[in-house]
N, CA, C and O atoms as a printed pandas DataFrame, in Angstrom:
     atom_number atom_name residue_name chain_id  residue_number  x_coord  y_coord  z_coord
0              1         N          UNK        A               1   -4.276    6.631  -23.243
1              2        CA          UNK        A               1   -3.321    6.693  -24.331
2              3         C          UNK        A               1   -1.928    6.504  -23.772
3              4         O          UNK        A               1   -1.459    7.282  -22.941
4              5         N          UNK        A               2   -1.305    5.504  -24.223
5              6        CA          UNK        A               2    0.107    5.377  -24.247
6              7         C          UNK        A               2    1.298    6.188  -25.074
7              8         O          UNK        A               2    1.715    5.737  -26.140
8              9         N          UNK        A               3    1.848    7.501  -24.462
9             10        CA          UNK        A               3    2.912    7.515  -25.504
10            11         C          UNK        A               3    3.997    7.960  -24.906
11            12         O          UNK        A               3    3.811    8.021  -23.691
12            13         N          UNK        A               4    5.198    8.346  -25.274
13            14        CA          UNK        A               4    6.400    8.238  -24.456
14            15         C          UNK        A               4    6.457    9.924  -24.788
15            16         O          UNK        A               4    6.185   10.476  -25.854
16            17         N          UNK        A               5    6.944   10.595  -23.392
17            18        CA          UNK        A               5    6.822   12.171  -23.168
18            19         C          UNK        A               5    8.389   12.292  -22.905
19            20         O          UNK        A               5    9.096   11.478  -22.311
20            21         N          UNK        A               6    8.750   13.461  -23.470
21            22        CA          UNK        A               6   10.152   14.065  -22.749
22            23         C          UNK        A               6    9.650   14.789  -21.704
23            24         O          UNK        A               6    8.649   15.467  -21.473
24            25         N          UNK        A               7   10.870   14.365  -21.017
25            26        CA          UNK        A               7   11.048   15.526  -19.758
26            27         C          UNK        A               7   10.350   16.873  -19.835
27            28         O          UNK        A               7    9.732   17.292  -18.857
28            29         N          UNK        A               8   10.432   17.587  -21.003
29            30        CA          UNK        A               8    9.953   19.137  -20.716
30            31         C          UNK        A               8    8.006   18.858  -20.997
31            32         O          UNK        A               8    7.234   19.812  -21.098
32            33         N          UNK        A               9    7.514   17.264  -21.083
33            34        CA          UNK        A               9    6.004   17.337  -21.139
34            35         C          UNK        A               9    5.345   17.506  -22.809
35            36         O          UNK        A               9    4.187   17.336  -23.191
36            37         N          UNK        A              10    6.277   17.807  -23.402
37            38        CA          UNK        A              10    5.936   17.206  -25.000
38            39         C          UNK        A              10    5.833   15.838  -25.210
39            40         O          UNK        A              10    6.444   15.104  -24.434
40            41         N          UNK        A              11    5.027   15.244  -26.315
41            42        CA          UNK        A              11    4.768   13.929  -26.656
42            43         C          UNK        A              11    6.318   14.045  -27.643
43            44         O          UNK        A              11    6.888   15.048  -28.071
44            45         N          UNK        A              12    6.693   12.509  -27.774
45            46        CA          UNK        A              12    7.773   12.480  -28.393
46            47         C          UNK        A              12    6.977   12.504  -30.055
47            48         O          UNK        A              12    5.882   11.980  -30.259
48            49         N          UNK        A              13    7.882   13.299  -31.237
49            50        CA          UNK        A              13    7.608   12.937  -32.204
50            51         C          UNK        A              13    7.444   11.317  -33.234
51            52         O          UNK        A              13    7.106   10.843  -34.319
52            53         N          UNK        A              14    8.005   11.018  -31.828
53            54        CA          UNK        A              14    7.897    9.447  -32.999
54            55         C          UNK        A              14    6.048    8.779  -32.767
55            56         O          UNK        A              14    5.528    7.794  -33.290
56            57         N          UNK        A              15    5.567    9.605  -31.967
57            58        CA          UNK        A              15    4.270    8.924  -32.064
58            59         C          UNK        A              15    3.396   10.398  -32.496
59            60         O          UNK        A              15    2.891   11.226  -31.738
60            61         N          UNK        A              16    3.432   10.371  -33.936
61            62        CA          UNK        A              16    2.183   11.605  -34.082
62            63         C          UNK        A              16    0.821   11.442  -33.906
63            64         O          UNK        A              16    0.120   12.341  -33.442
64            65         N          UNK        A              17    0.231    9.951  -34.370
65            66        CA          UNK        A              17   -0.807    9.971  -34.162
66            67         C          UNK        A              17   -1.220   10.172  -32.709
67            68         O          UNK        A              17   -2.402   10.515  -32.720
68            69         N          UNK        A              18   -0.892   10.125  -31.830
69            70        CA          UNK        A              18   -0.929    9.805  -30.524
70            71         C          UNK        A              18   -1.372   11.356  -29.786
71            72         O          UNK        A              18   -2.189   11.797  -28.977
72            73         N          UNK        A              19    0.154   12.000  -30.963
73            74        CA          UNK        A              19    0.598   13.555  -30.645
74            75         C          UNK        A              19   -1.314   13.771  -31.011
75            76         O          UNK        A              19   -1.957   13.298  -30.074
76            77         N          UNK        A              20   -1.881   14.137  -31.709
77            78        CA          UNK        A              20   -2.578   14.197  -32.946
78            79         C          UNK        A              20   -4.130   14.081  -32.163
79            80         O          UNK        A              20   -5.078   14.858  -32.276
80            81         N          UNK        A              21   -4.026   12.805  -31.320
81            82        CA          UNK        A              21   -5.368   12.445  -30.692
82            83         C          UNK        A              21   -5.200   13.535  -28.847
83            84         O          UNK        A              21   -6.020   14.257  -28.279
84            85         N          UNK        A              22   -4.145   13.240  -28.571
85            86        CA          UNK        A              22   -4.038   13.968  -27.238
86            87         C          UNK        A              22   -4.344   15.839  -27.495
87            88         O          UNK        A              22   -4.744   16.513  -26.546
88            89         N          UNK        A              23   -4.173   16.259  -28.416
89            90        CA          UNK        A              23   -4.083   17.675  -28.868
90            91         C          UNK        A              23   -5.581   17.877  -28.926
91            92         O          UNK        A              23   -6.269   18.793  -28.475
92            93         N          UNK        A              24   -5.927   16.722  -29.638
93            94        CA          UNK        A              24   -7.474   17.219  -29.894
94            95         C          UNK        A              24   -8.467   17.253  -28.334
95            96         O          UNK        A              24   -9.221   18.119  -27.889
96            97         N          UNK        A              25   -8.034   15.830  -27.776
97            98        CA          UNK        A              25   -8.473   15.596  -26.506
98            99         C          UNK        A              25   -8.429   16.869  -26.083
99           100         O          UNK        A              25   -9.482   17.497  -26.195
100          101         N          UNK        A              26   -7.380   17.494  -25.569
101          102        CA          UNK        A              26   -7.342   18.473  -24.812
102          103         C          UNK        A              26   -7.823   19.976  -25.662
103          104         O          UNK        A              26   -8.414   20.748  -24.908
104          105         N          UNK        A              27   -7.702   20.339  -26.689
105          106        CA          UNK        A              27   -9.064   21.367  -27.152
106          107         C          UNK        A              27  -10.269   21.196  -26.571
107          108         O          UNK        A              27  -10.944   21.879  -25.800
108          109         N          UNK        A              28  -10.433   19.920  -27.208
109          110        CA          UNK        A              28  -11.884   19.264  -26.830
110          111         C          UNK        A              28  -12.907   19.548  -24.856
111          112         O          UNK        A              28  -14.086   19.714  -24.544
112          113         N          UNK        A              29  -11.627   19.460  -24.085
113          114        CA          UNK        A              29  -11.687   19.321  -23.305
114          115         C          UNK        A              29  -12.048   21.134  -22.487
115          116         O          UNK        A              29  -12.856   21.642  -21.710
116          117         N          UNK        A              30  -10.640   21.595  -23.442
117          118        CA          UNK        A              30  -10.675   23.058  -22.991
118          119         C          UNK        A              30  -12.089   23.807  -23.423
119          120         O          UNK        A              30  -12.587   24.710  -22.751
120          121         N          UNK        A              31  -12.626   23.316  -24.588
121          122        CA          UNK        A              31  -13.946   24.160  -25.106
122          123         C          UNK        A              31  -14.647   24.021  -24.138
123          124         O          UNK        A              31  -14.819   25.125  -23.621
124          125         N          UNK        A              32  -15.145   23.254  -23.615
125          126        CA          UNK        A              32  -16.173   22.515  -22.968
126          127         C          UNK        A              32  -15.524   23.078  -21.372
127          128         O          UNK        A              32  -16.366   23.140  -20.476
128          129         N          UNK        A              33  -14.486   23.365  -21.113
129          130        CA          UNK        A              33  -14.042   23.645  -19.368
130          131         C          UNK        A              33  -12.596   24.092  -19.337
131          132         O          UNK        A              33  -11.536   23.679  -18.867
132          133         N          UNK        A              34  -12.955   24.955  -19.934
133          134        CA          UNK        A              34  -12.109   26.639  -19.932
134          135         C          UNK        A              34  -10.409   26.347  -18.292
135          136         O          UNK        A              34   -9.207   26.105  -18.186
136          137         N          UNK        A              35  -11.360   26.562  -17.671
137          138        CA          UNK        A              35  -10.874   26.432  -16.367
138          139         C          UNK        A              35   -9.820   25.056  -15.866
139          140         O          UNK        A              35   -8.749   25.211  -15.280
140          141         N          UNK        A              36  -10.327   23.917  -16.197
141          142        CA          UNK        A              36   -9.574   22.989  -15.977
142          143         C          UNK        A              36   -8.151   22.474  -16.749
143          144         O          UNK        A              36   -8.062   22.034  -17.896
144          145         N          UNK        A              37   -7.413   22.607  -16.073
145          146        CA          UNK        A              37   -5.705   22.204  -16.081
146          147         C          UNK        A              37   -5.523   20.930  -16.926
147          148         O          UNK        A              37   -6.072   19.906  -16.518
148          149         N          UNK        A              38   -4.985   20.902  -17.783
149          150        CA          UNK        A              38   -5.088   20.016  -18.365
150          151         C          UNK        A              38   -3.129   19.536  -18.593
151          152         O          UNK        A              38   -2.518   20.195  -19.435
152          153         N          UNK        A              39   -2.391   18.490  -17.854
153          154        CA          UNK        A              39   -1.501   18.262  -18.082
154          155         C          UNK        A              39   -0.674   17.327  -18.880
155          156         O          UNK        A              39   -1.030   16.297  -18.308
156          157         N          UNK        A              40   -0.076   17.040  -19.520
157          158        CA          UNK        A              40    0.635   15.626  -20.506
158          159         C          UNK        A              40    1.699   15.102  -19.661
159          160         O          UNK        A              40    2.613   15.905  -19.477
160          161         N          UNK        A              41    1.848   13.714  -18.976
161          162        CA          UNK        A              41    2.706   13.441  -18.456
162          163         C          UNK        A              41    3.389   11.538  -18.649
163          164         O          UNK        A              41    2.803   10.458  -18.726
164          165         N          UNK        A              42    4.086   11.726  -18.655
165          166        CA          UNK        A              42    4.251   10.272  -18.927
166          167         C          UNK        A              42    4.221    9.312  -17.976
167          168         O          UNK        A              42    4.564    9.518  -16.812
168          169         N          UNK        A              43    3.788    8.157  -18.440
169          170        CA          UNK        A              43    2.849    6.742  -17.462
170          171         C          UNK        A              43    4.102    6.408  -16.473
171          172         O          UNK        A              43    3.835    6.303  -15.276
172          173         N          UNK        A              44    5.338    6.250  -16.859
173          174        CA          UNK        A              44    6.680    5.929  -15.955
174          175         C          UNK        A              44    6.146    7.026  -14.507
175          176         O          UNK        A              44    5.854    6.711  -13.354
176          177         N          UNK        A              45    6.177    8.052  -15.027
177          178        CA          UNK        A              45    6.248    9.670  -13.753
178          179         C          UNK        A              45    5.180    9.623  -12.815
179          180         O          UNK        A              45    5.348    9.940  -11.637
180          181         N          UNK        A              46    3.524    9.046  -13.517
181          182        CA          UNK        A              46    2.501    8.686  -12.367
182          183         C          UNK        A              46    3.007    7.324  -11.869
183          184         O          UNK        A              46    3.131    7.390  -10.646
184          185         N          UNK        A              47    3.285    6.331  -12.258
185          186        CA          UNK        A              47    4.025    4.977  -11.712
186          187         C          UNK        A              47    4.783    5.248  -10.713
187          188         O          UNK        A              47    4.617    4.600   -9.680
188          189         N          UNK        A              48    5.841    6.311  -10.776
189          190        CA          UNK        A              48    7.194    6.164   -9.879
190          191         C          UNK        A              48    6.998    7.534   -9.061
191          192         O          UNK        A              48    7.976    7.959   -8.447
192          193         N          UNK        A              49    5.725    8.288   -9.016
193          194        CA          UNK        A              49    5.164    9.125   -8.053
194          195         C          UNK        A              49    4.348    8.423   -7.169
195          196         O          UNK        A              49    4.684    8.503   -5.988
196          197         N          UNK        A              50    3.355    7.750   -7.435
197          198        CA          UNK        A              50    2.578    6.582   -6.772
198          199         C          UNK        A              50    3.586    5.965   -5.774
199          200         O          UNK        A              50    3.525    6.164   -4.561
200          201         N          UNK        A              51    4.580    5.149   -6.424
201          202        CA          UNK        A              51    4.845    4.529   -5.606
202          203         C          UNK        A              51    6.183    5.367   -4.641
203          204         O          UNK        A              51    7.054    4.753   -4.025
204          205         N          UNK        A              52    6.095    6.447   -4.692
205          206        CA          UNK        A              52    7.325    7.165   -3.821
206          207         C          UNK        A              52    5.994    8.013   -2.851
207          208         O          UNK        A              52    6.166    9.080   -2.262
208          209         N          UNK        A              53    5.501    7.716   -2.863
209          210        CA          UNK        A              53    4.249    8.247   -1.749
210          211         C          UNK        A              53    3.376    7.123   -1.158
211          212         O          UNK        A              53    2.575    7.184   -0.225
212          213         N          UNK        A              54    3.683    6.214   -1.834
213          214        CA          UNK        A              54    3.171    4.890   -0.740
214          215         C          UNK        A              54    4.391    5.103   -0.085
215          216         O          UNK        A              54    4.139    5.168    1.118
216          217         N          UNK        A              55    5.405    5.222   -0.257
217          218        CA          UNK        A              55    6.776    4.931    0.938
218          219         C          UNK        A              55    6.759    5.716    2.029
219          220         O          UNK        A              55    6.990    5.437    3.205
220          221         N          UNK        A              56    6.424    6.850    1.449
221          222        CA          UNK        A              56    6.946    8.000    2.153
222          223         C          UNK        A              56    5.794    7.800    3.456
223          224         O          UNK        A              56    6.165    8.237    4.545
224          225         N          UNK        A              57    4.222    7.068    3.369
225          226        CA          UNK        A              57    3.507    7.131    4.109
226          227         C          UNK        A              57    3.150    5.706    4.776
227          228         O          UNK        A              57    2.108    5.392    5.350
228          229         N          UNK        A              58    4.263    4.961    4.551
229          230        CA          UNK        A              58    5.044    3.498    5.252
230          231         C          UNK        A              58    3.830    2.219    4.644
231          232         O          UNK        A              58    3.551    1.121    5.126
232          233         N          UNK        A              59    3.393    2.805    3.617
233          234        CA          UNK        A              59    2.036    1.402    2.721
234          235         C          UNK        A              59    2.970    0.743    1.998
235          236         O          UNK        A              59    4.085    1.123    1.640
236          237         N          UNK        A              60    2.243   -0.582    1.767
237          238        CA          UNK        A              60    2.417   -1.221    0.247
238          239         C          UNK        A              60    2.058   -0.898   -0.548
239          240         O          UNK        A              60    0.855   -0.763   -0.773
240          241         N          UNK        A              61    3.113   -0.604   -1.418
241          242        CA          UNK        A              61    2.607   -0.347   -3.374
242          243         C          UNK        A              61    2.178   -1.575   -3.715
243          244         O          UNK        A              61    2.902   -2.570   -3.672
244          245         N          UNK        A              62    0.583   -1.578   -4.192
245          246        CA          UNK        A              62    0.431   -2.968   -5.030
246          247         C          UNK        A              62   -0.244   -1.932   -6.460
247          248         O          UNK        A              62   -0.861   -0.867   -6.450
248          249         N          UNK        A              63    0.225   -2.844   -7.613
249          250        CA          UNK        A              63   -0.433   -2.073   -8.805
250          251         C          UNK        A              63   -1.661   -2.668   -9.163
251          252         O          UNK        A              63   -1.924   -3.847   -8.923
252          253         N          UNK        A              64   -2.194   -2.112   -9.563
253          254        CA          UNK        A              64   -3.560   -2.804   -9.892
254          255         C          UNK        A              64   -3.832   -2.515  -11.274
255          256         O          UNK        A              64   -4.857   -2.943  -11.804
């Protein structure tokens, strides 16, 4: 799922359905595995973490 997150890890309101399907996902998820962490983060933050840890460990970032 694509949707654009603020900083504090909320889905932005301009995408409810999105809001709507991720909420359920993660009930869904929690019924079934109590235990597991379940985080909301936006696609930019895994992108520009990825590639600040290929650096840091002297690789090429290729995206795939």
């Amino acid at each position: 799922m694509n949707a654009k997150v603020k900083q504090e890890g909320r889905l932005i309101a301009a995408s409810p359905v999105t809001e709507r399907m991720v909420n359920a996902l993660k009930e869904s998820i929690a019924g079934c595995s109590p235990e597991t962490i379940i985080e909301t983060v936006a696609v930019a933050s895994l992108w520009s973490d990825q590639a600040q840890q290929q650096t840091q460990m002297g690789g090429e970032f290729t995206a795939r």
